[in-house]
C-alpha positions in Angstrom: 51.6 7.8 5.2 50.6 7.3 8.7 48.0 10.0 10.2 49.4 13.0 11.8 47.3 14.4 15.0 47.9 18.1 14.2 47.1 20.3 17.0 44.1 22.9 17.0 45.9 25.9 16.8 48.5 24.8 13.3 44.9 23.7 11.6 43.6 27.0 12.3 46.4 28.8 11.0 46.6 26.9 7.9 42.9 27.9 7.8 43.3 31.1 7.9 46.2 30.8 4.8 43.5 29.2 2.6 41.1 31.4 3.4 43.6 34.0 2.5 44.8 32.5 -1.0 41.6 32.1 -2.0 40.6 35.7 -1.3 44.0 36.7 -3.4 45.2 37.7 -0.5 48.2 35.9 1.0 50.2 37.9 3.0 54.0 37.3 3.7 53.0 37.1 7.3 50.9 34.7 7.2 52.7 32.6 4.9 55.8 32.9 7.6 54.0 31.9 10.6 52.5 28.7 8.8 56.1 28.3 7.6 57.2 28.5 11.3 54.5 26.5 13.1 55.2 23.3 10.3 58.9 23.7 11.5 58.3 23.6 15.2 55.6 20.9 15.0 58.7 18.7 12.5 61.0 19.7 15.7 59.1 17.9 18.3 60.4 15.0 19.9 56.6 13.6 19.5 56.4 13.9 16.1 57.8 11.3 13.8 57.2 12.7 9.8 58.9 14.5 7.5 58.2 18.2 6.8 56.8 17.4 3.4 54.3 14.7 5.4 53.5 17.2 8.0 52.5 19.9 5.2 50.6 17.6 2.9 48.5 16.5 5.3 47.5 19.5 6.9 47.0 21.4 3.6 44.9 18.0 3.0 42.9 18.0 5.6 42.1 21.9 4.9 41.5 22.0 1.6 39.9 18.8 0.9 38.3 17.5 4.1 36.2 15.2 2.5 39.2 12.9 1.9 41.6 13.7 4.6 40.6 10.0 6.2 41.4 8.8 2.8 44.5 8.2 3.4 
């Protein structure tokens, strides 16, 4: 799986899910706009990766950043 260069703004907001889940507080909101912004970055001409690739990896390099070079 190749690296994807996510922009500043989807990290953050996949950020701000995690922090949210792990507080047991998730809302439907924020869920949806995460939802959104993985679906407009898949849309870009730019970007060649599947939407499962795109979410992996950026839940990857959230939750475990220790091993988001890991490949």
């Amino acid at each position: 799986m190749a690296t994807i260069d996510f922009p500043d703004d989807l990290i953050e907001l996949e950020r701000s899910a995690w922090a949210e889940i792990q507080r047991g507080e998730l809302t439907v909101d924020t869920a949806r706009a995460v939802h959104d912004a993985i679906a407009a970055y898949v849309a870009r001409d730019d970007v060649d990766a599947t939407r499962l690739d795109v979410e992996m990896q950026l839940k990857r390099i959230v939750r475990h950043p220790e091993t988001a070079d890991a490949g």
